[in-house]
C-alpha positions in Angstrom: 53.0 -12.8 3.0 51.6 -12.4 -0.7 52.6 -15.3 -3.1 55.4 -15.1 -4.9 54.7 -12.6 -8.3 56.5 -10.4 -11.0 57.2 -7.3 -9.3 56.1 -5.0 -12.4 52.7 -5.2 -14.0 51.8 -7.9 -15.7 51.9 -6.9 -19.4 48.7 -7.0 -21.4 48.5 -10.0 -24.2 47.6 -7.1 -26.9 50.9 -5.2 -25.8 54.5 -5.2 -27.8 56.3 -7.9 -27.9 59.5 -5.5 -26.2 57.0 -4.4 -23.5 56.5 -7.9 -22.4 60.3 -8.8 -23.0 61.3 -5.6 -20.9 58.9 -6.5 -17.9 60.6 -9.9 -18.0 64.1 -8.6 -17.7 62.3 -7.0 -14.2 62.1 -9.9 -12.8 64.1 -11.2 -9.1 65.8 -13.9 -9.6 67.1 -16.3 -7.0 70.2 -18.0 -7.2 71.0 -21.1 -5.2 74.1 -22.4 -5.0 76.7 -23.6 -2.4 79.7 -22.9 -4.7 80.3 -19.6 -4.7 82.1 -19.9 -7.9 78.8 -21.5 -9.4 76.7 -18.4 -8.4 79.2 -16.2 -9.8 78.8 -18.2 -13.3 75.1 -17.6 -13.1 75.1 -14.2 -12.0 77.5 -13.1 -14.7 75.4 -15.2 -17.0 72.3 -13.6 -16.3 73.7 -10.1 -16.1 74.9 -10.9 -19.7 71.3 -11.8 -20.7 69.8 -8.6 -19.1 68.7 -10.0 -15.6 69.8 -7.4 -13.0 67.3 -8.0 -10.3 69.4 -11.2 -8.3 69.8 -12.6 -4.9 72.2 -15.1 -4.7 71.6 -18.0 -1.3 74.6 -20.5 -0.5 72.3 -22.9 1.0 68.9 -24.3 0.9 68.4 -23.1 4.5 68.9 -19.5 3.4 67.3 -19.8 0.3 63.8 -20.3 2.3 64.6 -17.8 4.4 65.4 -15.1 1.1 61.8 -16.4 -0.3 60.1 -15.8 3.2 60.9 -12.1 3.3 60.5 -11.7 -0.2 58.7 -12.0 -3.7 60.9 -13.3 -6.7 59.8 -14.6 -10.0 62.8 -17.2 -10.4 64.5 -19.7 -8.7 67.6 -21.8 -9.8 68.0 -24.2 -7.7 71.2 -26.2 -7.5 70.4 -30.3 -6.2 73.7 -31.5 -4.4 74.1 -29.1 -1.3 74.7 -30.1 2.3 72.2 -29.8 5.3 69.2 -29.1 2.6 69.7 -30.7 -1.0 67.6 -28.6 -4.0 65.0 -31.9 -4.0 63.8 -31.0 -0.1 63.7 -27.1 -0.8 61.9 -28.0 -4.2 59.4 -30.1 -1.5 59.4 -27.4 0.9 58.1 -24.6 -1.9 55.4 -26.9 -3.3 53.9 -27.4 0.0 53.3 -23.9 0.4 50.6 -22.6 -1.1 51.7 -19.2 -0.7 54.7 -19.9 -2.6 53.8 -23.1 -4.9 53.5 -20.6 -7.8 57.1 -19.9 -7.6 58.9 -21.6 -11.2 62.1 -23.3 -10.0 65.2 -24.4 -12.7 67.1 -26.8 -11.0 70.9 -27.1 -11.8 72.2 -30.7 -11.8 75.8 -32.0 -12.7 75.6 -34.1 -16.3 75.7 -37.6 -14.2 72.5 -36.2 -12.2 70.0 -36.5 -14.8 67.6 -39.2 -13.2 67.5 -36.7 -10.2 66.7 -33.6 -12.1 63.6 -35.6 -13.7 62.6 -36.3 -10.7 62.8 -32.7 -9.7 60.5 -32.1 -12.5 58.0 -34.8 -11.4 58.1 -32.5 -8.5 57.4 -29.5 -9.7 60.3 -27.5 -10.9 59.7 -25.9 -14.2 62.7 -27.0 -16.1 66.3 -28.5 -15.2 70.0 -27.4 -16.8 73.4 -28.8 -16.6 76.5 -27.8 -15.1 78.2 -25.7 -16.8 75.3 -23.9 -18.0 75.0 -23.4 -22.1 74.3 -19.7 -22.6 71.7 -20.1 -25.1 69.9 -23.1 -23.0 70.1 -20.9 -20.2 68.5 -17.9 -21.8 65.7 -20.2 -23.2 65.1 -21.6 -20.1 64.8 -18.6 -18.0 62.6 -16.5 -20.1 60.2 -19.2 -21.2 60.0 -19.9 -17.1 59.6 -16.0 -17.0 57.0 -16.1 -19.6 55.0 -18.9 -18.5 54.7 -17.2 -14.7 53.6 -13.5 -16.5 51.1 -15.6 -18.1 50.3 -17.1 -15.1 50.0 -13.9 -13.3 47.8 -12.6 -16.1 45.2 -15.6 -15.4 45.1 -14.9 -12.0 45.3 -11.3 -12.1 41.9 -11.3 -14.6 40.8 -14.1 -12.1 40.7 -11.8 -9.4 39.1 -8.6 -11.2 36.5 -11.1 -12.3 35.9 -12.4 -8.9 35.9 -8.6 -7.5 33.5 -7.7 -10.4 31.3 -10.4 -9.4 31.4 -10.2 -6.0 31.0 -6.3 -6.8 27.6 -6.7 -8.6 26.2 -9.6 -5.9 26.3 -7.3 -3.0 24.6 -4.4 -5.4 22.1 -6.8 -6.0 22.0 -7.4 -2.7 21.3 -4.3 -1.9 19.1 -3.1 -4.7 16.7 -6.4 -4.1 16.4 -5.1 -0.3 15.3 -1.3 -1.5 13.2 -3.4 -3.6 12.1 -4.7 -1.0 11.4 -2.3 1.2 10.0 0.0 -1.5 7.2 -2.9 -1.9 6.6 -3.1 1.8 6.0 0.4 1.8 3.6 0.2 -1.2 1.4 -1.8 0.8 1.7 -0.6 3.9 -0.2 2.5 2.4 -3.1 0.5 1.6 -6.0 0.7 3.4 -7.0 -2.0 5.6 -10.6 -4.0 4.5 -13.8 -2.2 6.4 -16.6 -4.2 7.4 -19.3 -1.2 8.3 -21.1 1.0 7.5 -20.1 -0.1 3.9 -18.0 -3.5 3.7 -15.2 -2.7 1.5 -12.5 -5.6 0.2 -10.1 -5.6 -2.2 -7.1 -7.9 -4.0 -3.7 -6.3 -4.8 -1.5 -8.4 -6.9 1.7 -6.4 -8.5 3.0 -8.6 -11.8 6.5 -7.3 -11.0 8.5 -6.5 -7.4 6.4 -2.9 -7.7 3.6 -1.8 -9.5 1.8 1.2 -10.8 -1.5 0.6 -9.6 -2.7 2.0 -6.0 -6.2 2.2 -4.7 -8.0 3.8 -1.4 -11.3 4.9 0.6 -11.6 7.7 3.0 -14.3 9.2 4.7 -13.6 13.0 3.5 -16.3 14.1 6.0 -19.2 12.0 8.0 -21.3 12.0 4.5 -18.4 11.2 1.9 -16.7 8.3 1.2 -14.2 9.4 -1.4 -13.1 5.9 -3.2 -10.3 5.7 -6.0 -8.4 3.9 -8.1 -5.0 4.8 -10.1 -3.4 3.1 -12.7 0.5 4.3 -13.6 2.2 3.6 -17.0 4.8 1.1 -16.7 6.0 -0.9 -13.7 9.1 -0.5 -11.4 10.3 2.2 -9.2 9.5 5.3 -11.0 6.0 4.0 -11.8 5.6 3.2 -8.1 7.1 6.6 -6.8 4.5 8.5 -8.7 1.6 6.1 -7.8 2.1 6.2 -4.4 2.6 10.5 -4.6 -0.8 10.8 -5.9 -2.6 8.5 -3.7 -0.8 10.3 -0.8 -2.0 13.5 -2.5 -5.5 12.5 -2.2 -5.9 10.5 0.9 -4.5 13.6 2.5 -6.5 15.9 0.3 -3.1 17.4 -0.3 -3.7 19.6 -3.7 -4.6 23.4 -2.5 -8.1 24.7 -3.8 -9.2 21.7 -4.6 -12.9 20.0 -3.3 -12.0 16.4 -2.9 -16.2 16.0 -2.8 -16.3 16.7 -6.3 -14.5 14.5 -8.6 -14.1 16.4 -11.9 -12.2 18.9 -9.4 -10.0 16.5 -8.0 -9.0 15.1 -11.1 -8.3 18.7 -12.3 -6.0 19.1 -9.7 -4.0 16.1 -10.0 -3.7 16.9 -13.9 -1.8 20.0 -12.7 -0.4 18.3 -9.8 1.3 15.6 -12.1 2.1 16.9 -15.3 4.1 14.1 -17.6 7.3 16.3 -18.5 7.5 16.3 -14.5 7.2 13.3 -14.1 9.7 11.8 -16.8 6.5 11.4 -19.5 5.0 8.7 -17.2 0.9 9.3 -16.8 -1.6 7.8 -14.7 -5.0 6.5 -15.2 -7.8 7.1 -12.3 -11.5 6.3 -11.1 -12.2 8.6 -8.8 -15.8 8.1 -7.0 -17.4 10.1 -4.3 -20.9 8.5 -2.6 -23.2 10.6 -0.5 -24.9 8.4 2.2 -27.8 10.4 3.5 -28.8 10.9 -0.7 -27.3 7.2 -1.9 -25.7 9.5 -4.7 -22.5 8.5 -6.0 -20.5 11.2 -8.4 -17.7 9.9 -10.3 -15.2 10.8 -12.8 -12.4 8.7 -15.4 -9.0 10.4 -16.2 -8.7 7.4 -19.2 -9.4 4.8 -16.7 -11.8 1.8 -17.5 -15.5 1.8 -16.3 -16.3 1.0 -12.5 -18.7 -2.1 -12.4 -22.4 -1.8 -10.4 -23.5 -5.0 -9.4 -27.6 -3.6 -9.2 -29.1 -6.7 -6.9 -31.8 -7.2 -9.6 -31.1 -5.6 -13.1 -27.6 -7.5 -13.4 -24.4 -4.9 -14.3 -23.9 -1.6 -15.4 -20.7 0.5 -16.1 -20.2 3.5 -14.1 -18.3 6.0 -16.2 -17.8 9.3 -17.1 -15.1 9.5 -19.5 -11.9 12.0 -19.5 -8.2 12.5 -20.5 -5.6 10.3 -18.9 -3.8 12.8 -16.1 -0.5 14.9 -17.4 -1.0 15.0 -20.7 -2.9 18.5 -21.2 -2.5 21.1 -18.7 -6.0 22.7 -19.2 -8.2 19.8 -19.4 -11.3 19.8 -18.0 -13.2 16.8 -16.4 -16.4 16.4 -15.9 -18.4 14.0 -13.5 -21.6 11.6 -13.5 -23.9 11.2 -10.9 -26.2 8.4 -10.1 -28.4 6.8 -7.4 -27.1 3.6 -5.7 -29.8 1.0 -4.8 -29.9 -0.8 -1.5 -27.6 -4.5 -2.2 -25.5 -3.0 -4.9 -22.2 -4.0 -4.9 -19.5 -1.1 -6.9 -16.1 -2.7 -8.0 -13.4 -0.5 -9.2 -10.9 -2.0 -11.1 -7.4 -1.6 -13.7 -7.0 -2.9 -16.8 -4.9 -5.6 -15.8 -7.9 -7.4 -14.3 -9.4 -8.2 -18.0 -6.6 -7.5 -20.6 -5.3 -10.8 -20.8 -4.3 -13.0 -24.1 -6.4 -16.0 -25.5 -4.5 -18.9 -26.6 -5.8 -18.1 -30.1 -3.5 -14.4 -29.5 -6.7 -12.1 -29.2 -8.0 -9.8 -26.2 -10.3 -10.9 -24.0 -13.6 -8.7 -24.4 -14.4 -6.4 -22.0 -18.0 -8.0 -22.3 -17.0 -11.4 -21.2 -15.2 -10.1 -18.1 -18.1 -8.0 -17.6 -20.5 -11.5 -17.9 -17.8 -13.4 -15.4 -18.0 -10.1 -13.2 -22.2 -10.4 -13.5 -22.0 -13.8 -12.4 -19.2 -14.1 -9.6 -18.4 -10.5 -8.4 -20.8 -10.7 -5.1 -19.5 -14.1 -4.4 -17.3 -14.1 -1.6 -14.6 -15.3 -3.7 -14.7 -13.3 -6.2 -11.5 -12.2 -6.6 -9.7 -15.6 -6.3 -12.3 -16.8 -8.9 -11.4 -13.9 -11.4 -7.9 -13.9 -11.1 -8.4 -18.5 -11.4 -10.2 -17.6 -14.7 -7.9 -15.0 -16.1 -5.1 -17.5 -15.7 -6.7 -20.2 -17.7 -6.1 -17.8 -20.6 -2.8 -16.2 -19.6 -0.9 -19.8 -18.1 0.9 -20.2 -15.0 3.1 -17.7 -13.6 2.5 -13.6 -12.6 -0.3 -11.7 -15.3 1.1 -9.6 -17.9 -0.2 -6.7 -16.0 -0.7 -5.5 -12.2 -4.0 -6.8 -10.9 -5.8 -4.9 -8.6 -9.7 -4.3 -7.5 -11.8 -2.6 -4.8 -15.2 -3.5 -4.0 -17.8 -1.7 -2.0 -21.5 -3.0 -0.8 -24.0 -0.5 0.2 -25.9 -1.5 2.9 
């Protein structure tokens, strides 16, 4: 059983003052009384105010039952009855939370004062005397009425709250878990370290729950190694969705007509692949290298993408670059590629921007110099990557970088 409320709608605060006076003269009223002449009185009284809505109970007994089987807004309660005085059904309505809510007048004789205060100590909501005034009655019952629609307003905004909230929670819920499974898929795409003929590692650290960046290596054939790096505008899902569709476009040498040995071809084709107003204006950035291993030759091409890094065993670092236009943007651009020899030793790291654009305390950029000098230093280390990422925070504070953080590096035998 539901606890006892108005049986209309609560009326708004910002409504009329008649709206909220006619949902009050809705209400079910309970009258209890073991002379019938005394229910009579109130019956008539309350017709005359309005009140149409009434049950009338002879006992206390009966009066629990009435409120059992159904919802009314007001009780009035008369004390002095046999078998179940108006004090133990007053006791018998508080203890039940289901029905606690329910505002009680009690109706005392003039000599029974102390015993209707004590009704109010109790609980009941206001007392009258017998005979009833007319105007005390009707202040009583509708302030009773008005204080319980009130009442009812609180909880009902209470509850549309609660559902709200509980509403959201469980959309977070379920929004953190494709979150999280859209993350786990990220990954899982990822290519596993190699250790021959060319060792290949690499460090994949996402500033948010997904990132834009995505990297791989394949062997296209048994004398290309096709390695790559992309770099998405933004963060989040949509950046992720796109990343992900173009490495899967290359790994899989997906895009028709195109030579994934030759990089100023495959960056073509992902230009036309991936146009921005496809793609909800988002872009990408890529390195996209190709090394030949009976020649040592590596090609390689830039779609707006910073400078691979060649750790040369002897003659300290060079950038490996052949600039182009960042992918989407113009549907007929042409890229070129760069070839050059690699030397026995040399180590090639591929990285994003997020790996050097990083704020001084001072509020400028880090040069691209200086991470190239940490790079020169630390890059063949076996720790490299914990190192960088160790120095980058000294500049950027605890906590994720503003940017995704990802590298790929390959040592040629």
């Amino acid at each position: 059983m539901s606890e006892a409320h108005l049986n209309t709608n609560p009326v708004a605060p910002d409504e009329s003052p008649e709206a909220a006076a006619k949902s009050i003269l809705q209400a079910e009223v309970l009258v209890v009384d073991d002379s019938r002449t005394m229910r009579l009185a109130l019956i008539r009284a309350l017709n005359g105010l309005g009140f149409h809505n009434i049950t009338e109970a002879n006992d206390g007994c009966q009066a629990l039952e009435a409120i059992q089987s159904k919802s009314f807004d007001l009780m009035l309660l008369d004390m002095e009855m046999p078998e179940m005085n108006g004090m133990e059904v007053l006791a018998a309505i508080k203890a039940n939370p289901l029905l606690n809510g329910l505002p009680v007048i009690v109706i005392s004789g003039a000599e029974q004062t102390e015993r209707a205060v004590e009704c109010i100590e109790a609980g009941a909501e206001d007392y009258l005397t017998k005979p009833p005034n007319p105007t005390l009655l009707r202040a009583r019952v509708t302030t009773s009425l008005e204080k319980k629609r009130l009442r009812d307003l609180d909880r009902l905004r209470f509850a549309q709250l609660q559902a709200e909230k509980e509403n959201l929670e469980r959309t977070q819920r379920r929004l953190d878990k494709e979150l999280n499974d859209a993350a786990l898929y990220v990954r899982s795409i990822l290519p596993d370290p190699v250790a021959l003929p060319n060792p290949i590692d690499w460090h994949y650290e996402p500033t948010g729950e997904l990132a834009g960046d995505s990297f791989g290596y394949h062997q296209i054939d048994e004398d290309h190694l096709a390695i790559y790096l992309l770099d998405v505008c933004g963060h989040g899902v949509g950046a992720a969705l796109l990343s992900v569709s173009a490495i899967n476009a290359i790994r899989t040498s997906g895009i028709k007509g195109v030579d994934f040995r030759d990089p100023g071809a495959v960056l073509g084709g992902l230009n036309t692949a991936f146009p921005m107003e496809r793609n909800n204006d988002m872009y990408f950035t890529i390195w996209y290298g190709v090394y030949h291993a009976p020649t040592r030759t590596l090609r390689h091409a830039s779609a707006g993408h910073p400078p691979a890094l060649l750790l040369h065993p002897e003659h300290g670092i060079k950038e490996v670059n052949e600039p182009g236009m960042i992918t989407g943007f113009m549907p007929e651009t042409v890229y070129e590629y760069s070839s050059l020899e690699i030397p026995p030793g040399a180590r090639l790291i591929v990285i994003c921007d997020g790996t050097y654009e990083v704020t001084k305390s001072d509020g400028t950029l880090l040069e691209f110099d200086e991470f190239k000098e940490f790079m020169a230093l630390n890059g063949a280390k076996p720790d490299a990557f914990v190192r960088l990422l160790a120095w980058l925070k000294t500049f950027n504070g605890p906590g994720p970088l503003d940017d995704d953080f990802s590298l790929v590096r390959i040592q040629f035998p």
